[in-house]
C-alpha positions as CSV (number, residue, x, y, z in Angstrom):
1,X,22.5,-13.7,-19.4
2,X,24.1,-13.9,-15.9
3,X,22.8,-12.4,-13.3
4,X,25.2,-9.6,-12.9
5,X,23.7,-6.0,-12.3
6,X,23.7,-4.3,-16.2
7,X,26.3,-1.6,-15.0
8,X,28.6,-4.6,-13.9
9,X,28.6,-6.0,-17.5
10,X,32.3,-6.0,-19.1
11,X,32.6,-5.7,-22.9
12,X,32.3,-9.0,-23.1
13,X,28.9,-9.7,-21.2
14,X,27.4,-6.8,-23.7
15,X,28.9,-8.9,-26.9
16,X,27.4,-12.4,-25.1
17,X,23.9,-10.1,-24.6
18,X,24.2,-8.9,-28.6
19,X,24.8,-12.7,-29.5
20,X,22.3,-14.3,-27.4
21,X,19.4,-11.0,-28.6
22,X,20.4,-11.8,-31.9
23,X,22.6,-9.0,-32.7
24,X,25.9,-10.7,-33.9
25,X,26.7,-8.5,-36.8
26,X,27.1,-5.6,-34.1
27,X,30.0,-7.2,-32.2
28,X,33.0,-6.0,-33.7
29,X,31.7,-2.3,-33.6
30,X,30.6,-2.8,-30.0
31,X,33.9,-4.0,-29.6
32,X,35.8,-1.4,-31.6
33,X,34.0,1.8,-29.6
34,X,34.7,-0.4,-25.9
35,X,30.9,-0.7,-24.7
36,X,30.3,-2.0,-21.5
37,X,27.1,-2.8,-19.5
38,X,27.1,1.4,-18.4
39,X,27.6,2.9,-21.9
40,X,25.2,-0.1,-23.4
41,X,22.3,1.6,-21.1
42,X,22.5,4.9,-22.0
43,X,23.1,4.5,-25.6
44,X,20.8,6.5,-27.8
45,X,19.6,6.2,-31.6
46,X,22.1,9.0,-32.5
47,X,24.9,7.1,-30.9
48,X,24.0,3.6,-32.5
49,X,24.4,5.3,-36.3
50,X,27.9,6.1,-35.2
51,X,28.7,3.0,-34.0
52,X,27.2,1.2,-37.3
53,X,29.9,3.2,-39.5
54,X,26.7,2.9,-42.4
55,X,27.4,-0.8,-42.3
56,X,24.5,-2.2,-41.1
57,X,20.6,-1.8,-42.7
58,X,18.3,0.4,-41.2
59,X,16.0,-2.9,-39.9
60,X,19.0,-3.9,-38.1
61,X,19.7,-0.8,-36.1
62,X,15.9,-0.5,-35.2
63,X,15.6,-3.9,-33.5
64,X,18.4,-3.6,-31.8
65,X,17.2,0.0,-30.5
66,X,14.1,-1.8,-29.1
67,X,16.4,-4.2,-27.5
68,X,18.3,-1.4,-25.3
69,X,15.3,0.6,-24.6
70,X,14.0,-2.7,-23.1
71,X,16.9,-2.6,-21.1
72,X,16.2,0.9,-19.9
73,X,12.6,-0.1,-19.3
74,X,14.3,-2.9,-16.9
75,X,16.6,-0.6,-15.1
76,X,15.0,2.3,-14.5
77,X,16.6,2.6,-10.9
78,X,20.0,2.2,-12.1
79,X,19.5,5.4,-15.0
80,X,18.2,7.3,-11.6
81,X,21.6,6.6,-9.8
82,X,23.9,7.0,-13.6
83,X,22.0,10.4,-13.0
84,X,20.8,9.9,-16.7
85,X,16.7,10.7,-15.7
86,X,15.9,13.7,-13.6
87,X,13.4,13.4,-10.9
88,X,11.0,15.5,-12.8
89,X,10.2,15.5,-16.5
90,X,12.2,18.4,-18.5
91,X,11.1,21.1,-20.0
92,X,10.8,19.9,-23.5
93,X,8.5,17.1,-22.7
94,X,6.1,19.2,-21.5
95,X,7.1,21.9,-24.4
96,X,6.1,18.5,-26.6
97,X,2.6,19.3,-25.6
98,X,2.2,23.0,-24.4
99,X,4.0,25.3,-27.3
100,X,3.5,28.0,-25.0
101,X,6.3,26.9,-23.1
102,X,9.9,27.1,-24.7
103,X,12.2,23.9,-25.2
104,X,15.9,23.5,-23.5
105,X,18.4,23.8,-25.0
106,X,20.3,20.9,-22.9
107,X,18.1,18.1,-24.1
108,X,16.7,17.4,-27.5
109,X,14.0,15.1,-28.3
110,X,15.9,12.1,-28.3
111,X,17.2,12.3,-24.9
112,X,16.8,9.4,-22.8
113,X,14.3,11.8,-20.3
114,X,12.2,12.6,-22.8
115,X,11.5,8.7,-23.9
116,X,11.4,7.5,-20.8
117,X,8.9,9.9,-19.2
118,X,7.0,10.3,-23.3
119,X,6.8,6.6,-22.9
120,X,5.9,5.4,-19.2
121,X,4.4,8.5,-17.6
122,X,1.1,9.7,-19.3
123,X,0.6,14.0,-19.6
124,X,-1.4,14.0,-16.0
125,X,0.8,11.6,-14.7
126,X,-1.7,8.3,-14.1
127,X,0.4,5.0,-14.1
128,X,0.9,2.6,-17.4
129,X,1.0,-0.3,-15.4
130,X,-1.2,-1.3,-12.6
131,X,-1.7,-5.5,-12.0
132,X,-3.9,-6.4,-9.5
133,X,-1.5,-8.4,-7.2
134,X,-4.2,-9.7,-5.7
135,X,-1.5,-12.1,-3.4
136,X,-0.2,-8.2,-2.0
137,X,-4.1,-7.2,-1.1
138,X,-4.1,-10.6,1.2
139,X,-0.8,-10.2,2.7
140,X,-2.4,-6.6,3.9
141,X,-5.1,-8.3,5.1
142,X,-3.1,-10.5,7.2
143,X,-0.9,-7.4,8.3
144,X,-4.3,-5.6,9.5
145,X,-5.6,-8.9,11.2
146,X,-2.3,-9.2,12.7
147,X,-2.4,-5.9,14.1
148,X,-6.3,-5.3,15.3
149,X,-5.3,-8.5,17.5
150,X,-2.4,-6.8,19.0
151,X,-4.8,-3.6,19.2
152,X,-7.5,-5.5,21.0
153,X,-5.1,-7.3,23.7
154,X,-3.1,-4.2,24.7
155,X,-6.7,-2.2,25.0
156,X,-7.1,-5.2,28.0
157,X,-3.6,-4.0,29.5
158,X,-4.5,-0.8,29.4
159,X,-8.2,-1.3,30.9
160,X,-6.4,-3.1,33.8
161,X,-3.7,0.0,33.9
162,X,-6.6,2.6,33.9
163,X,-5.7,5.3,36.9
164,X,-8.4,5.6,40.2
165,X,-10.6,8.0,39.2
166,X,-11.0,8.6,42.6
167,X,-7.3,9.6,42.9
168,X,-6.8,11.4,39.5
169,X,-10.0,13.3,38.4
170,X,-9.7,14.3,34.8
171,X,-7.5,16.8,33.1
172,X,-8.8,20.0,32.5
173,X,-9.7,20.4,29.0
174,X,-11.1,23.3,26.7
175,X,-13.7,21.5,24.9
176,X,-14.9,18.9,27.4
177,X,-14.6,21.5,30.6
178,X,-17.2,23.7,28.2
179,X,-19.3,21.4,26.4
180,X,-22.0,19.3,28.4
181,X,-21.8,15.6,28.0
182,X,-24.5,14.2,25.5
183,X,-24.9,10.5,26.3
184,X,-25.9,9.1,23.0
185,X,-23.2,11.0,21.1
186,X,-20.8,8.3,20.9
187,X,-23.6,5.8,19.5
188,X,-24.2,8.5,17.0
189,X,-20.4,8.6,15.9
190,X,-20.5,5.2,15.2
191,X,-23.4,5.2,13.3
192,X,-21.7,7.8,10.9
193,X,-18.9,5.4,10.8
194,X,-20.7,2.5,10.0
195,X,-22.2,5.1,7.0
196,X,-18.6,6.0,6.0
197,X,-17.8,2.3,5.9
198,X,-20.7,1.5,3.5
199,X,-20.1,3.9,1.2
200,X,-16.0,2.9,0.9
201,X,-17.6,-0.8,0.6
202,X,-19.6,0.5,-2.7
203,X,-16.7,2.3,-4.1
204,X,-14.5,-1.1,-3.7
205,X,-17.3,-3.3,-5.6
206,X,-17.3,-0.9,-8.8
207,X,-13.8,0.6,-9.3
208,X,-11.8,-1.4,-11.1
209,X,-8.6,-1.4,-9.5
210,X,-10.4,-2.2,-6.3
211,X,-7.3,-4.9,-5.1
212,X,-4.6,-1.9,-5.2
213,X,-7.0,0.2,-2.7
214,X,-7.5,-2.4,-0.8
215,X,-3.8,-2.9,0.3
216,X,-3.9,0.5,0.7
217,X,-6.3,0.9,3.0
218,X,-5.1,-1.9,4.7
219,X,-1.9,-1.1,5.1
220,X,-2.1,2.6,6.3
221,X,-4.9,1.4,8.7
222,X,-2.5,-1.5,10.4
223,X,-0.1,1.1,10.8
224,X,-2.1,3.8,11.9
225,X,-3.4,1.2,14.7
226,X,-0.1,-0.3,15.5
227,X,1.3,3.1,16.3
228,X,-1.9,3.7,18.6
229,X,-0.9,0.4,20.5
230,X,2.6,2.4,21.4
231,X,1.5,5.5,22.4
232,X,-1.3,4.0,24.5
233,X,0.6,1.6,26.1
234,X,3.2,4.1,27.4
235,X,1.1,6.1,29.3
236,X,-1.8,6.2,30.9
237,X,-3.7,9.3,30.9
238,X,-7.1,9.7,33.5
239,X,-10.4,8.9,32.8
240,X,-11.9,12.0,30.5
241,X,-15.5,11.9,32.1
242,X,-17.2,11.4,35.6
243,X,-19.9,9.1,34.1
244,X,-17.6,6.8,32.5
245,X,-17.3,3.6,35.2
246,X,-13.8,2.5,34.9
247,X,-12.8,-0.3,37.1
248,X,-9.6,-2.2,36.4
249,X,-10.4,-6.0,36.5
250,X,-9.5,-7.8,39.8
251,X,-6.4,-10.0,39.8
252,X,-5.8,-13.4,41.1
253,X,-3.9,-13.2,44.7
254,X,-2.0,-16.3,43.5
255,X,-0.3,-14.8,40.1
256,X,2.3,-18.0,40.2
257,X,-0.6,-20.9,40.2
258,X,-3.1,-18.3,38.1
259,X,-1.0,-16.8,35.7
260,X,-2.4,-19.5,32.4
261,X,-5.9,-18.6,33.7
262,X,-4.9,-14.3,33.6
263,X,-3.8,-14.8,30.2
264,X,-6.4,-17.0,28.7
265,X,-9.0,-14.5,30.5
266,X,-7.1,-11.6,28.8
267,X,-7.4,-13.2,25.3
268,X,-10.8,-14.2,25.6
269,X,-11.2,-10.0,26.3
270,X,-9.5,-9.6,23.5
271,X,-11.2,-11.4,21.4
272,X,-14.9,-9.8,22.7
273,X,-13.1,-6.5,21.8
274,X,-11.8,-7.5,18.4
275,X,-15.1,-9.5,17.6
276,X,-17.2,-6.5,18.2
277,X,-14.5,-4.4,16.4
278,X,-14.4,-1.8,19.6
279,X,-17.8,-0.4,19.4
280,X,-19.5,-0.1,22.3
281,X,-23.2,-0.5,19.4
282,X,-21.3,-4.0,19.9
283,X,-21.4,-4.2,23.4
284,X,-17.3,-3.0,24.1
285,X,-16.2,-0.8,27.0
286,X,-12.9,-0.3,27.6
287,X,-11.5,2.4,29.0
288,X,-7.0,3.2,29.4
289,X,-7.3,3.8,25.5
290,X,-7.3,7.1,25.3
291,X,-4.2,8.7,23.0
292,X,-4.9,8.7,20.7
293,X,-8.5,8.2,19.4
294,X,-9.0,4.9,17.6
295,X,-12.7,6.0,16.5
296,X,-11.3,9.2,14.9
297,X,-8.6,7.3,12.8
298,X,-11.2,4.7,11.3
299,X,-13.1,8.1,10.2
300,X,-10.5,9.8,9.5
301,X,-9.1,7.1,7.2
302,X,-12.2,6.2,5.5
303,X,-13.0,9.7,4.5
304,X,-10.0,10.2,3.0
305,X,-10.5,6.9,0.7
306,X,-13.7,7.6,-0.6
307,X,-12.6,11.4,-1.7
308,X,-9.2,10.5,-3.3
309,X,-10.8,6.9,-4.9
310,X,-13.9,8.8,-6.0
311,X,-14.1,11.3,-9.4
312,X,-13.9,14.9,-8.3
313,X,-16.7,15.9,-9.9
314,X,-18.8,14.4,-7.0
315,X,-18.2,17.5,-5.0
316,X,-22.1,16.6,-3.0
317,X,-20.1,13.0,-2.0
318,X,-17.0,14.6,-1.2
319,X,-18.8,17.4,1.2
320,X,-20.9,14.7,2.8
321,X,-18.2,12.2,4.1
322,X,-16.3,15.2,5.4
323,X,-19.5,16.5,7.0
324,X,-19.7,12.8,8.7
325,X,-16.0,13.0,9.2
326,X,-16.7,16.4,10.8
327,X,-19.9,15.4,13.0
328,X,-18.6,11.8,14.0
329,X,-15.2,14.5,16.2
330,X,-17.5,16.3,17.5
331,X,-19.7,13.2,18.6
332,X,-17.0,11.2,20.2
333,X,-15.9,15.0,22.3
334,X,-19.9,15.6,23.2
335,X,-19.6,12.1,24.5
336,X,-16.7,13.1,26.3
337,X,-15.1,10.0,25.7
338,X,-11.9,10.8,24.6
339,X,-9.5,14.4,25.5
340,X,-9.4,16.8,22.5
341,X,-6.0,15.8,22.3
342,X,-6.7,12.2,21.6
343,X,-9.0,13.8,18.5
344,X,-6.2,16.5,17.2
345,X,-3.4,13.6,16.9
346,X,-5.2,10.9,15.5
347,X,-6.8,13.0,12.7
348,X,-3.3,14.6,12.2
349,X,-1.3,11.5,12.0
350,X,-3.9,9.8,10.1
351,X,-4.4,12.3,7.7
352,X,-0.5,13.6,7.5
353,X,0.4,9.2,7.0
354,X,-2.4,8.9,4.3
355,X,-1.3,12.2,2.2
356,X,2.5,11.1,2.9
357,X,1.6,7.7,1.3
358,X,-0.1,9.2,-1.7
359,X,2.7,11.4,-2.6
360,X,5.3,9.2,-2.6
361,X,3.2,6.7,-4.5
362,X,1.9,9.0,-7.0
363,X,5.7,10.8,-7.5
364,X,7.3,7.0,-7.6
365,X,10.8,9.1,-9.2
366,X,11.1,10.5,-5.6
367,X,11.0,6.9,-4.4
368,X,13.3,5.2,-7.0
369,X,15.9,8.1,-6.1
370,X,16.8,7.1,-3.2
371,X,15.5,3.3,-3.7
372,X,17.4,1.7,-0.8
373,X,16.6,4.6,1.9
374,X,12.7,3.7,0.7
375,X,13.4,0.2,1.6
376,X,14.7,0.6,4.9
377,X,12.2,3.4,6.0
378,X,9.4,2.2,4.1
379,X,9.6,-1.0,3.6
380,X,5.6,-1.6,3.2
381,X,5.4,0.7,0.7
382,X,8.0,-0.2,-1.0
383,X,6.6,-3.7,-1.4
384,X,3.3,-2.9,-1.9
385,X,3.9,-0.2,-4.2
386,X,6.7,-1.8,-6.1
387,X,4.8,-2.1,-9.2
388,X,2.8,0.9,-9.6
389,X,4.6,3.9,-11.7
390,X,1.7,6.7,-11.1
391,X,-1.6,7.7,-10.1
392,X,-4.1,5.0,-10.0
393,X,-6.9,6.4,-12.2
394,X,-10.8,6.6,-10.8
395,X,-12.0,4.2,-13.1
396,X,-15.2,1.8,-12.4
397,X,-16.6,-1.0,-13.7
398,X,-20.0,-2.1,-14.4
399,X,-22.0,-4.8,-12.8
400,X,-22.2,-6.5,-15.8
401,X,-18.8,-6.8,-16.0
402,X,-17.9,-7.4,-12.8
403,X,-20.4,-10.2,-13.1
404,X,-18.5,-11.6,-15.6
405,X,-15.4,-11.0,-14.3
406,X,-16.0,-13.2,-11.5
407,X,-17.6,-15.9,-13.6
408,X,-14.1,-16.0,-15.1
409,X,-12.1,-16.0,-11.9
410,X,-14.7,-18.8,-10.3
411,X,-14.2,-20.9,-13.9
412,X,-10.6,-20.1,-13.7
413,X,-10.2,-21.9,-9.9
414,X,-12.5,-24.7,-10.8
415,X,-10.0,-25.8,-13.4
416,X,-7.1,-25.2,-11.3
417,X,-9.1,-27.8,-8.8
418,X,-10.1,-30.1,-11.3
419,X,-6.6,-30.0,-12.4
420,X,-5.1,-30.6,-9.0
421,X,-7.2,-33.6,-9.1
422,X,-6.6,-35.3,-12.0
423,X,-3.0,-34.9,-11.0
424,X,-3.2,-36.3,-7.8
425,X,-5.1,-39.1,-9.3
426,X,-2.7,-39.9,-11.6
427,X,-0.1,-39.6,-9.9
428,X,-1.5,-42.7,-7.5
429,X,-2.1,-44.9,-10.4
430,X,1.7,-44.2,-11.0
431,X,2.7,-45.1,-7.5
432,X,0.6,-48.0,-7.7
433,X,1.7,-49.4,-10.5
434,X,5.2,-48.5,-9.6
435,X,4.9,-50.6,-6.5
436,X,2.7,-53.3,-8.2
437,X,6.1,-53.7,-10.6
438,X,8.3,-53.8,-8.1
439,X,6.4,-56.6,-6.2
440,X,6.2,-58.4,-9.4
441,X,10.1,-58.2,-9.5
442,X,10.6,-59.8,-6.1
């Protein structure tokens, strides 16, 4: 079929369609009752008896039934805009399964929103259709690693940007002007950190759509932190606490001659920073970095995870992370390393993007809406999530099985390699003996 849009079709592309679907016997009625690619999507069973006239068998209507509802499966967007699907279900599909509710009167049970939502949303809304994409979960990778770089240089900016303590004491604050400072607090918030981590590590090994969380969490993270580069970058707020020992780094007189040697200096900070992932446990200590809290988003983002990845019934799990969650705040403020500030926005913006993120995912009909809007405004969730119709379901696997699974994947690449390298193989002999021919020749 060309590779017009289906509302585009003429009469003509829908009788080239019936020919090529192996539908011929249809044409003339199609023709008769002037179907175009529009009408052809919406048509229902109802309408296809009274296009038949009773001339065709009953085999014949059916298969060409499944035909068009293929086609509605394939253009889902475009019955959105024809304003043939509502955003959410009707009344009689849930009426379908809960008699205590009544049934409209506007839409029957063969309406095309009842077997579209009967058919590709299930009752409590978890998706039909989740494929790994495992190619997505590495381009999220990359994303992240692209953006904890960025992260790590601009905390070196900022470090060199950090204002004279001695000039701007810091601001007064309501927690930290009334809470003493504990030294080891901020060692003990990344140590619940680093237990948040391991237990979102666990939950990745055994559920079994591990590779769809995964892009998740590493796409709300890169955008948490690449957000955080902004609003640290534009201003530089003072040093929170008298014991912290901020001294910007001392520049080159010559910046002309030295400038090569500032920047490869800067990277090579950088990279200390990003190697040790900003944990002064590692060995960091920067200081500039201060709205809004990175530490806070990375707990933050990992309790959330676990609790909406995790089966509800878990409710000693659930209270635990949040507990860490809880303690790691008030760890980082007793250490008075960041303002309270810093602490209120990066747990509100990382929990407002990860709930934000959830819904639209979840509710995909509020996406496909407005489809281009998503694009431009979204546009990594609307890649990432492009082929995921619901809620991903807490389902886990066993280690047995995922044993075996990745017996199957390794087997799977060692006979794309082997296969690779046969090809190659022969494809020298051919060269050779291509060449060997042609010397023959001369």
């Amino acid at each position: 079929m060309s590779e017009k849009s289906i509302i585009e079709w003429t009469q003509k592309d829908v009788t080239r369609w019936l020919s090529e679907t192996g539908h011929k016997k249809f044409v003339d009625s199609f023709l008769d009752q002037e179907i175009d690619g529009k009408v052809l999507l919406t048509l229902k069973e109802d309408d296809l008896k009274l296009i038949s006239k009773n001339l065709q068998t009953i085999g014949d209507m059916k298969r060409l039934y499944i035909n068009i509802k293929q086609l509605q499966r394939d253009n889902m967007a475009v019955l959105f805009e024809l304003g043939y699907i509502d955003i959410f279900p009707p009344s009689n599909f849930y009426s379908h399964h809960k008699h205590e509710m009544p049934s409209s009167g506007t839409n029957n049970e063969g309406s095309i929103e009842h077997e579209f939502y009967s058919a590709s949303v299930s009752e409590d809304g978890h998706a039909s259709h989740l494929p790994p994409e495992i190619w997505k979960a590495f381009i999220s990778l990359a994303y992240l690693f692209i953006v904890t770089w960025i992260t790590a240089f601009v905390m070196v900016i900022v470090h060199d940007r950090v204002p004279d303590m001695k000039k701007y004491p810091p601001l007064p604050d309501i927690f930290l002007d009334n809470v003493p400072h504990i030294p080891w607090a901020f060692d003990m918030c990344e140590v619940t950190g680093t237990i948040l981590f391991a237990i979102w590590l666990i939950v990745l090994i055994f559920h079994k759509y591990r590779f769809i969380l995964l892009r998740r969490f590493f796409a709300l993270s890169g955008t948490v932190f690449l957000l955080r580069c902004v609003t640290m970058l534009i201003t530089s707020l003072s040093v929170p606490g008298a014991h912290l020992q901020c001294q910007p780094r001392k520049v080159p007189e010559d910046w002309t001659n030295s400038a090569y040697v500032e920047l490869y200096n800067k990277i090579a900070m950088a990279y200390v920073i990003w190697r040790g992932a900003g944990m002064s446990i590692q060995g960091v200590r920067t200081c500039g970095d201060y709205m809004f809290s990175g530490h806070t988003v990375a707990l933050t983002m990992l309790n959330f995870f676990i609790t909406e990845y995790t089966p509800r019934q878990l409710y000693f799990l659930h209270t635990f992370t949040w507990m860490l969650n809880m303690f790691g705040i008030f760890f980082i403020l007793a250490a008075h390393e960041h303002y309270s500030i810093d602490v209120f926005v990066a747990f509100y913006i990382t929990s407002r993007l990860f709930l934000y993120y959830h819904t639209l995912a979840n509710n995909q009909a509020l996406m496909q809406r407005d489809s281009n809007r998503t694009r431009i405004w979204f546009p990594l969730f609307s890649f990432f999530e492009s082929s995921v119709d619901g809620i991903v379901p807490n389902e886990y696997e066993s280690p047995s099985l995922i044993i075996f699974n990745l017996a199957c994947t390794g087997k799977d690449i060692w006979n794309l390699v082997r296969s690779s390298i046969c090809f190659r193989k022969s494809w020298r002999n051919l060269n050779g003996r291509v060449k060997n021919s042609t010397k023959k020749e001369h």
